[in-house]
C-alpha positions as CSV (number, residue, x, y, z in Angstrom):
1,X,61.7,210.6,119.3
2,X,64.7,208.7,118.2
3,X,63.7,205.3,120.9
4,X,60.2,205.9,119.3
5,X,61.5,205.5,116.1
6,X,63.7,202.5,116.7
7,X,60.8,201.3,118.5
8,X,58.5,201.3,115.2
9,X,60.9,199.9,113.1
10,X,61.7,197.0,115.4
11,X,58.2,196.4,115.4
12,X,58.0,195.9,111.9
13,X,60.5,193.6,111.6
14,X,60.1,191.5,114.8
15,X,56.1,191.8,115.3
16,X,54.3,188.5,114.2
17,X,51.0,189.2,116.2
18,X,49.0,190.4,112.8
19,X,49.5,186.8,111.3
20,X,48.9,184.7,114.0
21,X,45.9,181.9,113.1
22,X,45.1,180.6,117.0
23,X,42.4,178.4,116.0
24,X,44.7,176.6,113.5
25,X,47.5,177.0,115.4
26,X,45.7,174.5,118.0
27,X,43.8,172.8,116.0
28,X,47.2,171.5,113.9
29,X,48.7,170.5,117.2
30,X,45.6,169.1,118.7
31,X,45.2,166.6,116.2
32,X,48.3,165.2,116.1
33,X,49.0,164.2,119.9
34,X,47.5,161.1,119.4
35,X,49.9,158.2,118.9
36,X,47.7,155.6,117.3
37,X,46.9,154.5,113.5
38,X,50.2,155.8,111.2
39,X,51.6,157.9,113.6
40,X,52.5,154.5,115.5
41,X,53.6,153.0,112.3
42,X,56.0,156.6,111.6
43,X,57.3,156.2,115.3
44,X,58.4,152.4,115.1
45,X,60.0,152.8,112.0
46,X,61.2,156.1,113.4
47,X,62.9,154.2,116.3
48,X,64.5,151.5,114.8
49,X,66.2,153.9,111.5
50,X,67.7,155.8,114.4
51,X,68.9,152.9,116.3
52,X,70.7,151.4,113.2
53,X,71.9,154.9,112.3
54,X,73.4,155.2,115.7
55,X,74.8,151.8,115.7
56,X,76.3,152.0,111.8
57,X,77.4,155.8,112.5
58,X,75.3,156.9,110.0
59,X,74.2,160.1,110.0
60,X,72.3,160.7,106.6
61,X,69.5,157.4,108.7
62,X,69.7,159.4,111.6
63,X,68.5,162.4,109.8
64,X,65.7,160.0,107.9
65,X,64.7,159.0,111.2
66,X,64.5,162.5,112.9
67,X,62.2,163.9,109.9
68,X,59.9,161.1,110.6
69,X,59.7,161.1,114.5
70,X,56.2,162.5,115.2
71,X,57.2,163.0,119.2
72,X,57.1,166.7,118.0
73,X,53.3,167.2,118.4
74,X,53.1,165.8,122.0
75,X,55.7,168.5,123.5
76,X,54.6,171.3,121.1
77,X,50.7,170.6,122.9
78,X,52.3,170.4,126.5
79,X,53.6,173.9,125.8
80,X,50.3,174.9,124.3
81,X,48.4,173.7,126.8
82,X,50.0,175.4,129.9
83,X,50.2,178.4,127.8
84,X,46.2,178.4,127.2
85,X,45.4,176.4,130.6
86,X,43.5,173.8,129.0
87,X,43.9,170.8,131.6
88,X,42.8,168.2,128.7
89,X,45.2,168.9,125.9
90,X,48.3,168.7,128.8
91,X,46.9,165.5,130.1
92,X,46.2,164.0,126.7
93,X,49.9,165.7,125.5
94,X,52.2,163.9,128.5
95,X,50.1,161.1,128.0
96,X,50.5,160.6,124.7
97,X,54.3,161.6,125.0
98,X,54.9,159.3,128.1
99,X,53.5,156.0,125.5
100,X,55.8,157.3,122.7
101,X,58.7,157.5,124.7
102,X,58.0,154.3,126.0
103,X,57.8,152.4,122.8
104,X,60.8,154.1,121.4
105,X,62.8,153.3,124.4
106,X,61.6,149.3,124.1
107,X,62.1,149.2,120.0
108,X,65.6,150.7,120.6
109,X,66.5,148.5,123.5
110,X,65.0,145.4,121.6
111,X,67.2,146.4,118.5
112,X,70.2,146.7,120.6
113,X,69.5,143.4,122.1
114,X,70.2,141.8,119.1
115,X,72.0,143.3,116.8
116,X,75.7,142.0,116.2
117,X,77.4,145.5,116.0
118,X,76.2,147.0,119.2
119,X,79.9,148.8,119.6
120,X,79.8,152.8,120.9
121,X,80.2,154.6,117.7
122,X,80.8,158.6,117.6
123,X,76.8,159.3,117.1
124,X,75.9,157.4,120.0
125,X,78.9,159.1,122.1
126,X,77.6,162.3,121.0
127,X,74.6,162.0,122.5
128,X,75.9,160.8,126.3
129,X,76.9,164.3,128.2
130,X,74.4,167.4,127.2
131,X,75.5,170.8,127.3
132,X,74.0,174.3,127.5
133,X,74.2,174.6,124.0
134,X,72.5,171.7,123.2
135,X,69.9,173.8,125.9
136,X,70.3,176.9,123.4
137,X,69.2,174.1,120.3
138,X,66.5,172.9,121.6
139,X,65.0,176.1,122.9
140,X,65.4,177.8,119.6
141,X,64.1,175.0,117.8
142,X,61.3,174.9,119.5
143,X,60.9,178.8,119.2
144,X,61.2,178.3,115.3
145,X,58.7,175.1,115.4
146,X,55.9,177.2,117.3
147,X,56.4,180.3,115.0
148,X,56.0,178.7,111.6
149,X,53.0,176.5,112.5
150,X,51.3,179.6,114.1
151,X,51.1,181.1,110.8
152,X,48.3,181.8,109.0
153,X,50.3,181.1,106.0
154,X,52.4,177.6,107.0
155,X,56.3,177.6,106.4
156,X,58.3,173.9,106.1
157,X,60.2,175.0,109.0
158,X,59.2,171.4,111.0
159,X,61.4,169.0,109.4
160,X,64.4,171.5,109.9
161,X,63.4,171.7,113.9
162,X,63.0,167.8,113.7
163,X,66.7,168.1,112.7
164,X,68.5,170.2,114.8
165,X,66.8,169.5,117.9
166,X,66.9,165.4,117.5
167,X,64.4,163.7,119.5
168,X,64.4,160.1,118.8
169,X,68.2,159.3,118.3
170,X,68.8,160.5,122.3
171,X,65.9,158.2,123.3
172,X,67.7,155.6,121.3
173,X,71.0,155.8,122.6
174,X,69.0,155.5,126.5
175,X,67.5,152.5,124.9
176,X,71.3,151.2,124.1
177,X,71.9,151.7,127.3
178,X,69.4,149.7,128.6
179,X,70.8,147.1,126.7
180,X,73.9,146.9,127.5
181,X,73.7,147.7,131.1
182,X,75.7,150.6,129.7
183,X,73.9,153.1,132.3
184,X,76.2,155.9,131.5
185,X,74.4,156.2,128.0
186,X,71.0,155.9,129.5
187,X,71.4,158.8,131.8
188,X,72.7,160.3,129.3
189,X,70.4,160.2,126.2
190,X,67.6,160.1,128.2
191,X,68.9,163.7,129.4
192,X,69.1,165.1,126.3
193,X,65.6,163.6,125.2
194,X,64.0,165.6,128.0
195,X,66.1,168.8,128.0
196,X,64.7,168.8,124.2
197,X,61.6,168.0,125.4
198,X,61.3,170.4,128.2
199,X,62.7,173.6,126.6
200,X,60.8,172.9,123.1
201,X,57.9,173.0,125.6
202,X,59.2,176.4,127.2
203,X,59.7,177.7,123.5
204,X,56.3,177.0,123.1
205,X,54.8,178.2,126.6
206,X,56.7,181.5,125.6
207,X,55.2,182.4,122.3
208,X,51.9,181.8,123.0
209,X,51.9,184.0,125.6
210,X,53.6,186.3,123.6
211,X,51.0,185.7,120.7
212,X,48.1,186.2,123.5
213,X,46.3,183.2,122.7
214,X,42.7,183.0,124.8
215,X,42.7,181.5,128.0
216,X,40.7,178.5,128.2
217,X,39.9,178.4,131.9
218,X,40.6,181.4,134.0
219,X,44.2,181.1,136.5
220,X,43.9,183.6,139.4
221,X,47.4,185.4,140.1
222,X,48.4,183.3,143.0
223,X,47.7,180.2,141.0
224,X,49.8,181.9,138.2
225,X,52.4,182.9,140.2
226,X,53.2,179.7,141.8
227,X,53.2,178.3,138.5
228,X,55.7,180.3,137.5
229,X,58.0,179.6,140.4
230,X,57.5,175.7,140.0
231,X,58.2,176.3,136.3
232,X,61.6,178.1,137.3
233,X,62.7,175.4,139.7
234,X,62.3,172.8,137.3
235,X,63.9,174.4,134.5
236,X,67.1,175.3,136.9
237,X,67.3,171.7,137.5
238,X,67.0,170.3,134.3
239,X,70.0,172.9,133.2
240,X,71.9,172.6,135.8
241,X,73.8,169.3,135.1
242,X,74.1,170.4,131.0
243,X,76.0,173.6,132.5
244,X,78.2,171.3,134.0
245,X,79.0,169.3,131.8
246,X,79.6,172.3,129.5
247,X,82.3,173.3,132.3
248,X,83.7,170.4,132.1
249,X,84.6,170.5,128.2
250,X,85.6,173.9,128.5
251,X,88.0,172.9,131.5
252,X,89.3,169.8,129.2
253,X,89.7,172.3,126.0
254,X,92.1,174.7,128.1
255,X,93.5,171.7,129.3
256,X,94.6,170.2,125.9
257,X,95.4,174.0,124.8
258,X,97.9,174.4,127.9
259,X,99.7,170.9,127.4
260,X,100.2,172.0,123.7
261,X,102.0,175.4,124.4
262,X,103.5,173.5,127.4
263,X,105.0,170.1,126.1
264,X,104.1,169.0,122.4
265,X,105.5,172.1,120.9
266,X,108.6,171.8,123.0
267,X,108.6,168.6,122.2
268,X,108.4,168.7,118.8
269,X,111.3,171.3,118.6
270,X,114.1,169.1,119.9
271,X,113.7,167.2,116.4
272,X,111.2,164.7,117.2
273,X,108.4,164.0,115.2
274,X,105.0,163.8,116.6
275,X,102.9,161.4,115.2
276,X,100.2,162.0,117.7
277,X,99.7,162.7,121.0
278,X,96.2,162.1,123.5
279,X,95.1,162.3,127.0
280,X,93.8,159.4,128.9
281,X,92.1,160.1,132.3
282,X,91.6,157.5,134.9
283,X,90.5,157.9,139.0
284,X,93.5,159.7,139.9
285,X,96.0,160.3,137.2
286,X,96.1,162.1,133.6
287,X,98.5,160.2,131.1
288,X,99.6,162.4,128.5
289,X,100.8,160.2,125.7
290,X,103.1,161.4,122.9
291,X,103.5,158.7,119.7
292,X,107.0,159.8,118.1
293,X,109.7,159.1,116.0
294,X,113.3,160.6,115.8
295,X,116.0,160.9,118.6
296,X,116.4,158.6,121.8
297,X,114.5,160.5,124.4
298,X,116.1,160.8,128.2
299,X,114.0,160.1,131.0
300,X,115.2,163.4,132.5
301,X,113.2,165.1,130.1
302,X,110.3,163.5,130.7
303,X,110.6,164.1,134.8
304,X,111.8,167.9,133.4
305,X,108.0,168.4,131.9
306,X,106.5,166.5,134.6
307,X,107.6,169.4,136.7
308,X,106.6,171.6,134.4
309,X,103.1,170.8,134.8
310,X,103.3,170.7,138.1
311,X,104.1,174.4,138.1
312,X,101.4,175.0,136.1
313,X,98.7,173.1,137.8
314,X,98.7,170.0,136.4
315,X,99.7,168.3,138.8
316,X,98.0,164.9,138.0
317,X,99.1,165.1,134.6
318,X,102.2,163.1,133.5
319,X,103.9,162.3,130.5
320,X,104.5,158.9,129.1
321,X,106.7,158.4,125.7
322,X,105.6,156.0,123.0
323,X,108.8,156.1,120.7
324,X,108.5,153.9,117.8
325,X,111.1,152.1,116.0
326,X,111.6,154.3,113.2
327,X,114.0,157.2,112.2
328,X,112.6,160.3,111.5
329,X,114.4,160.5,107.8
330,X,112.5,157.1,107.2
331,X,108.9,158.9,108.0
332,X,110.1,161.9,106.0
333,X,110.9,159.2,103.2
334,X,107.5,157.7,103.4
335,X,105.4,160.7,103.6
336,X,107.4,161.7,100.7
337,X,107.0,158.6,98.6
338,X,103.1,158.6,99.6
339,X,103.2,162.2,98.3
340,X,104.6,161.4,94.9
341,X,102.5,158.5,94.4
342,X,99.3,160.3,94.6
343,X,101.1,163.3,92.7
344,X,101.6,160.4,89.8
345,X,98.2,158.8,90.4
346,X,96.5,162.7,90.2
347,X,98.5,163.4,86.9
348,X,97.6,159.8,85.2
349,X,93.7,160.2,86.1
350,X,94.3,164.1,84.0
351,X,96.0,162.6,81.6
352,X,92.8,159.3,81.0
353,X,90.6,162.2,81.5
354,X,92.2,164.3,78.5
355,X,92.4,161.2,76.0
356,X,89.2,160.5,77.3
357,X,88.2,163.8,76.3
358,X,89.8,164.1,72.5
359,X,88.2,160.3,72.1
360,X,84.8,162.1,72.5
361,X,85.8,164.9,70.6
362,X,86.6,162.6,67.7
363,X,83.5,161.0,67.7
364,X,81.6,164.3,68.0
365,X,83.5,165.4,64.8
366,X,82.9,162.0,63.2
367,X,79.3,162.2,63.3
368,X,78.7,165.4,62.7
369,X,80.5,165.1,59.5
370,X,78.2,162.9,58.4
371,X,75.7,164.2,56.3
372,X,72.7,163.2,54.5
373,X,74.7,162.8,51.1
374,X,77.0,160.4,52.6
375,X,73.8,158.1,53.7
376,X,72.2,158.1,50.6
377,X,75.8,157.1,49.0
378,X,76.0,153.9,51.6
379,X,72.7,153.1,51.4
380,X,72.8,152.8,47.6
381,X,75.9,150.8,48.3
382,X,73.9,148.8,50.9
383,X,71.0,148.5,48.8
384,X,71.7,148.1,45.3
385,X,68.2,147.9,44.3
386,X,67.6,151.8,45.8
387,X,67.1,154.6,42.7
388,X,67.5,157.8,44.7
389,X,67.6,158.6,48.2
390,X,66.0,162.1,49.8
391,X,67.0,162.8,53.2
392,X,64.9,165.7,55.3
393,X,63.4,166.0,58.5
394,X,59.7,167.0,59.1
395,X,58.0,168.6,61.9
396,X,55.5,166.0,63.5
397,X,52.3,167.8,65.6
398,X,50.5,165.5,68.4
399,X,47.0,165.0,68.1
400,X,46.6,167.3,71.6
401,X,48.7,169.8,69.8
402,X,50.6,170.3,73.0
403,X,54.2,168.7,71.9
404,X,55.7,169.3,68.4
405,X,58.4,166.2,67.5
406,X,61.2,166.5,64.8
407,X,61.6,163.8,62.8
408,X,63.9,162.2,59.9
409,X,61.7,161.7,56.5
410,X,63.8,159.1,54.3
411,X,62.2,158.7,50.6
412,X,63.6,155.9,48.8
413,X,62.6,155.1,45.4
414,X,63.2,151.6,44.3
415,X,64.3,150.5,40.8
416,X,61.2,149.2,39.3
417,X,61.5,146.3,37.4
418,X,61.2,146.0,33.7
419,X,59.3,144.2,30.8
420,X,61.8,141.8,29.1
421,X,61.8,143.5,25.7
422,X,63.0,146.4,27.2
423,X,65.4,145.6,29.4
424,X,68.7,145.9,27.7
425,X,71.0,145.1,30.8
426,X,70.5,141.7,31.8
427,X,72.6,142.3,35.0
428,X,70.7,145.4,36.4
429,X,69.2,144.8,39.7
430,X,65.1,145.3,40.7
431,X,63.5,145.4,44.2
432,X,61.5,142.6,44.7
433,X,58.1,144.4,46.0
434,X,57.4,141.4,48.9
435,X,60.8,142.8,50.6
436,X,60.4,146.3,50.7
437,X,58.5,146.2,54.1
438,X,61.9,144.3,55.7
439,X,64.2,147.1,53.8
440,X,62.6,149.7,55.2
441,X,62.6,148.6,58.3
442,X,66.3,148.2,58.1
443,X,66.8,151.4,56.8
444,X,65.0,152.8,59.8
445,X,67.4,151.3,61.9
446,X,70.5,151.8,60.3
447,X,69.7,155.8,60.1
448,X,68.4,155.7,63.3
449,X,71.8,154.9,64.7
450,X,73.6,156.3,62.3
451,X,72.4,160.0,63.1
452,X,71.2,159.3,66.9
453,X,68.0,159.8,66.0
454,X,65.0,159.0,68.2
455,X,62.6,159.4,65.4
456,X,63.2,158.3,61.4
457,X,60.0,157.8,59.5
458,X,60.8,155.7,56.2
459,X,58.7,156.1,52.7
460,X,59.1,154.3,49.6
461,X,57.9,154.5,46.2
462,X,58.3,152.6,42.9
């Protein structure tokens, strides 16, 4: 009762059968195996954005370049087609696959060729020695590529497998390779651009036969079963050399852990300070160099923790000393000095922030202090010919009555001039009526600015 239970609800949760759309499922993949038209354009430009992110160390191009790769179609449909046995869609899948590996691998070598960098940079090292995690990545990318476009309701989970799994920058650091002669970084990327290949494929091959898609042509069980067994060998041989190279980081990381417990922290309690320290491997021996400052060091130290890692099987490890010329107060005087400075630089950036802050705080009190009484008083000042001044603002309906606008109404009424026999002030000032279209205009623009206003209608009368 209680398995039958667990059962049900795992069901629930982890059942996707019900949603399943096979004939879009296929039909989305199907149509997109062709490399020809855009999708040639998308993998040119794909190929040369990751080569010049792998050879500026970018990685926000690299990622540009992996969102537009389309390589993922061509290995979804040779998953797809083994899992449906339709003969047509694999050949036209590693066909289709084989061309755009091809071209990526010449665009890449060609870029390589001529570009002035062309030094190893992290990415491209990155990419040279596979593990079985970069197995695990590609396998569940591939599950999570499958899943979403098997939906009958589509999820934007594709760009985020383009991502993790990384098809085209591997293919480009083979095609660095290539042109450099460097055929460490060939083997290397071009492993990594099949295990992603091969185990997206498998991710594939997996769920639809866990979706039960329609066979297309019927496989009797000895046929299927030596599939199968083909399938397995080829998969233990593509794993096996990402497992070892996976030992082999493992062994280095205990490594690196052991000579720490062993000799830096000894080390660096018989008052020395460590500036760094770093392994370098060649055929036979391991040089562990330490970069210090502080106390003259006796060579019978040094033979001391070469016995120690002897004992501790290291044998092929030794230690080499790089003292340099400097006391240890003088580092302790530097790292202080550097300390203070950026403690003084931190506080002077507060303080321009803070006097930056009250400026705007000044301004912000300075203008809203300034109301429409003052502006009529400076624009009389301004323009001695104004009578009164009526400041408001209006609200302004579009004609598709879809936006309402607020806007500044300014009514100025001019001083009108008057007859001779009865004007009794010979030195009061009248608007001449050919100027009033230039004063308003000016008055638009001084209240404009002078209340940050987008809108300011001005009316006048006489």
């Amino acid at each position: 009762m209680i398995f039958d239970s667990i059962k049900r609800a795992l069901d629930s949760v982890l059942n996707i059968i019900h949603e399943t759309d096979e004939p879009g499922t296929i039909r989305e993949i199907y149509d997109k195996i062709p490399v020809r038209g855009n999708n040639t354009w998308m993998l040119i430009c794909s190929a040369m954005l990751a080569s010049i992110g792998l050879d500026t160390g970018s990685g926000a191009v690299i990622i540009g370049a992996m969102l537009i790769s389309p390589l993922m179609s061509p290995i979804l449909g040779v998953g797809l087609s083994v899992g449906i046995n339709d003969r047509e869609m694999l050949w036209a899948s590693v066909k289709n696959l084989s061309l755009a590996a091809a071209a990526g691998l010449i665009v890449s070598t060609f870029y390589f060729m001529i570009t002035p960098l062309g030094e190893p940079t992290n990415e491209l090292l990155a990419r040279t020695k596979p593990t079985l995690l970069d197995v695990m990545v590609a396998f569940f990318g591939g599950v999570a590529g499958i899943v979403s476009i098997s939906r009958s309701d589509k999820s934007n989970a594709i760009p985020g497998v383009a991502i993790a799994t990384a098809l085209m920058p591997p293919l480009c650091t083979a095609g660095y390779g290539l042109a450099l002669g460097r055929f460490d970084f060939f083997f290397g990327g071009f492993y990594l651009f099949f295990i992603n290949a091969v185990f997206i494929s498998l991710a594939t091959f997996l769920i639809v036969k866990y979706l039960k898609f329609d066979i297309k042509h019927y496989v009797d069980k000895a046929t299927e079963r030596r599939v199968a067994r083909i399938m397995a060998l080829m998969l233990f041989i593509v794993v096996s050399p990402s497992a070892y190279f996976l030992y082999n980081i493992y062994q280095s990381v205990q490594t690196k852990k052991k000579i720490e417990n062993l000799i830096v922290r000894d080390f660096a309690n018989r008052n020395n300070e460590i500036i760094k320290w770093e392994v370098t491997d060649t055929d036979t021996l391991s040089t562990i160099k330490i970069y210090s400052v502080g106390n003259p060091v006796p060579d019978s130290l040094l033979q001391h923790y070469d016995q120690v890692l002897a004992q501790n099987s290291l044998s092929k490890h030794r230690v080499k000393l790089v003292q340099l010329d400097v006391s240890a107060e003088d580092v302790r005087r530097m790292a202080s000095d550097i300390t203070n400075n950026l403690t003084k630089d931190f506080l002077k950036t507060i303080e321009i922030q803070k006097m930056q802050s009250q400026r705007a705080d000044s301004l912000m009190r300075l203008a809203n202090s300034y109301t429409p009484v003052s502006a009529s008083r400076e624009l009389k000042l301004i323009f001695p010919e104004i009578d009164k001044v009526e400041v408001g603002e209006i609200v302004s309906v579009a004609e598709n009555k879809a936006k309402l606008d607020t806007v500044m109404l300014v009514m100025i009424g001019w001083k009108k001039p008057q007859p001779a026999n009865q004007t009794k002030n010979t030195r009061a000032v009248f608007v001449d009526p050919a100027k009033i279209t230039e004063y308003e205009q000016r008055i638009q623009q001084y209240m404009a600015s002078r209340f940050r206003k987008d809108s300011v209608r001005v009316s006048s009368t006489l």
